[in-house]
C-alpha positions in Angstrom: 161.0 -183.2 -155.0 157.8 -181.6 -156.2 155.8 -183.6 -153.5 158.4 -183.0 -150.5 157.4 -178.7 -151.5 153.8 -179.7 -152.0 153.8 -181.7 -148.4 155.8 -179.0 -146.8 154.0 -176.0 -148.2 150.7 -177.1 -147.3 151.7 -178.8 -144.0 152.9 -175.0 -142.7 149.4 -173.8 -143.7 147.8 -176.0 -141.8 149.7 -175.5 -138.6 148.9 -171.7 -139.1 145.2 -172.4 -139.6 145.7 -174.4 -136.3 147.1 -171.9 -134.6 144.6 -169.2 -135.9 141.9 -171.6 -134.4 143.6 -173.2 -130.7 146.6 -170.6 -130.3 145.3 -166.8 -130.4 142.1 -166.0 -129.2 138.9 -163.8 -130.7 135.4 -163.9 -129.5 134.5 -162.2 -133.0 136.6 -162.7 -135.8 137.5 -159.4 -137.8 136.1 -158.4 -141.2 140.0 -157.8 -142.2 141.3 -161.4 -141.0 138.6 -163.0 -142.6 139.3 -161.9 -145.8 142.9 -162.2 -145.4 142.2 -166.2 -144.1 140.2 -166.1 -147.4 142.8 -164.8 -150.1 145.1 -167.1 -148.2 143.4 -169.9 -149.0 142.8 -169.7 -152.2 146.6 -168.9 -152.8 147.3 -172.0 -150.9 145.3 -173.8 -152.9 146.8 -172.2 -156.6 150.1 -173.3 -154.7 148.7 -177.1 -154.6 147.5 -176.9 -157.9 150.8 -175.9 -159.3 152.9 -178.0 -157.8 150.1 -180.8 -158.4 150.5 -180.4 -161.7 154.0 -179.3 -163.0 157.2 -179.6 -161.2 159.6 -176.3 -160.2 163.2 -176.3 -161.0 165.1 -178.2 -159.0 167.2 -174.4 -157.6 163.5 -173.5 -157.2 162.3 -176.4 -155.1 165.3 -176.1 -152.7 165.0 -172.6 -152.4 161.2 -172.5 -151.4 162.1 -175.9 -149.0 165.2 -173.6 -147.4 162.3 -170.5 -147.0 159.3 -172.7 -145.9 162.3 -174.2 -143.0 162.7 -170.5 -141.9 159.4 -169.7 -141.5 158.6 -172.9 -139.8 161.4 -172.6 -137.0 160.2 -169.1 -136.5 156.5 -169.8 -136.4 157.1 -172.7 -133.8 159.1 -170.8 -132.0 157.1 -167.6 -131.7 154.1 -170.1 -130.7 156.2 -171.4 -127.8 157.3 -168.1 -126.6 154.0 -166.9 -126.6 151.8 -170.0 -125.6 150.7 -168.4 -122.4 149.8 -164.6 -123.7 146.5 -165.1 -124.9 147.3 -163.2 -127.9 144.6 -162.0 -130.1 144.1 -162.2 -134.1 145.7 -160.0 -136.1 143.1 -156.9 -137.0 141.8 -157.2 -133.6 140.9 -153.8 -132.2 141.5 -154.8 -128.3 144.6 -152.8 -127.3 147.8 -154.6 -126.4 148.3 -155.3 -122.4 151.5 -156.7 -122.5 155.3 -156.8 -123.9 156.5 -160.1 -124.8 160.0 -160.3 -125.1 161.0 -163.7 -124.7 161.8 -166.3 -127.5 162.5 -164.5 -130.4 160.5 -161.4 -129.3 163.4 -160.6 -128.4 165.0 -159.9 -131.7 161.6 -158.7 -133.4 158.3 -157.2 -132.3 155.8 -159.2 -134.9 157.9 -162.8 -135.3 154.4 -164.3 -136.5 154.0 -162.0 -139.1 158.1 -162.2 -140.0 157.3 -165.7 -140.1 154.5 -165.6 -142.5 157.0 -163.8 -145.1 159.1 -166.5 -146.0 156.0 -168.7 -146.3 154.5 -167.1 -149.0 157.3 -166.3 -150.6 158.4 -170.0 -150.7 154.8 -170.4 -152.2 156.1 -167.8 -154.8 159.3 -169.3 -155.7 157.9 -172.6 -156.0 155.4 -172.2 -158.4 156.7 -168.9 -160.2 152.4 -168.5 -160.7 150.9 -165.1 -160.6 148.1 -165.6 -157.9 151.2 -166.6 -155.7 153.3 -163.5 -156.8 150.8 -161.7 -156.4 149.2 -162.4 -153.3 153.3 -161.9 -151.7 153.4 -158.7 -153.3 150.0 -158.0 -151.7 150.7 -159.5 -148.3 153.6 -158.0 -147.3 152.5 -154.9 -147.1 148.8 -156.0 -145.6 151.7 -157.1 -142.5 153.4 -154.3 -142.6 150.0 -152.3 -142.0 149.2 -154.4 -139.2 152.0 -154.3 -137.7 152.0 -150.8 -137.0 148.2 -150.6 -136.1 149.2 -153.0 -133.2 152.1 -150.7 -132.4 149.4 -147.6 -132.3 147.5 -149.8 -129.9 150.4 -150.2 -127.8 151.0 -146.7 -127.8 147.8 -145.8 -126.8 147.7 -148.4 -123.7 149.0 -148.7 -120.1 152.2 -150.5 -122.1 153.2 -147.2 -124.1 156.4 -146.6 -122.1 157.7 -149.8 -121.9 157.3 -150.6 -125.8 158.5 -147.2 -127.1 161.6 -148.7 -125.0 161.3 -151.8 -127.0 160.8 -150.3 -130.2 164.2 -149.3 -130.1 165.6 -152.3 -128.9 164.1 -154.9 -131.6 163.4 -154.9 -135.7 160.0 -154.9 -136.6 160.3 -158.0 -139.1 164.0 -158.8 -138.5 166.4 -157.9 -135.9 168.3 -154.5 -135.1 172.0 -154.8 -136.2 173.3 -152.1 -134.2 
């Protein structure tokens, strides 16, 4: 079970680090993402190490396997609803031209980061180490924080209008249930 976690943990970090480099564009990469990419991979790699080396409970394994399914559903399918936006990194400073509502934009406004959540929180659960406890408590909010600078952006661009109407349509990290 230990190597289906190991195998499914690390093959979701490698799609992201795909995407990062084929999916969203950046003609410089930001001081902020980079050493975000950086903490991330070395809590990838104490995740590998881990599991490498000791095996989770088996509640643990199926728990992380059950969150690293979430994120992976999400991630694909905020990738396919946005394949054609030319998005850009997150930290980028370009302002926002566009409101994508289709896929599950239409539930949330940031399904990548929402979809990074359950990833390293699977990574946490898994391994029960500190640098992966950690580095979720740490993340979460880094998200959060970006998150909102891109909604500043928005409300500072040609878009303002027609996300403020969005905003209270959709959930930041998880849908509206009113």
């Amino acid at each position: 079970m230990r190597l289906l976690v190991l195998t499914a943990g690390l093959g979701i970090f490698a799609a992201v680090t795909l995407a990062v480099r084929f999916h969203f564009k950046a003609v410089v990469l930001p001081v902020r993402f980079l050493a975000l990419a950086g903490l991330s991979l070395v809590n990838a790699i104490f995740f590998a190490r881990e599991l490498w080396f000791s095996e989770p409970p088996l509640v643990l394994s199926v728990v992380a396997l059950a969150l690293f399914a979430v994120s992976a559903m999400l991630f694909g399918w905020t990738i396919w609803a946005s394949r054609s936006a030319r998005l850009k990194l997150i930290y980028h400073v370009d302002r926002p031209s566009r409101v994508l509502r289709d896929g599950p934009y239409r539930y949330i406004r940031h399904p990548f980061y929402a979809s990074y959540v359950p990833y390293w929180l699977g990574c946490a659960v898994a391994t029960l180490h500190w640098v992966n406890i950690l580095f979720f408590v740490l993340v979460v909010p880094a998200l959060v924080q970006a998150a909102r600078r891109e909604e500043d952006g928005f409300a500072k661009s040609a878009a303002a209008a027609e996300y403020d109407e969005y905003k209270r349509q959709t959930g930041m990290f998880w849908p509206r249930l009113s």
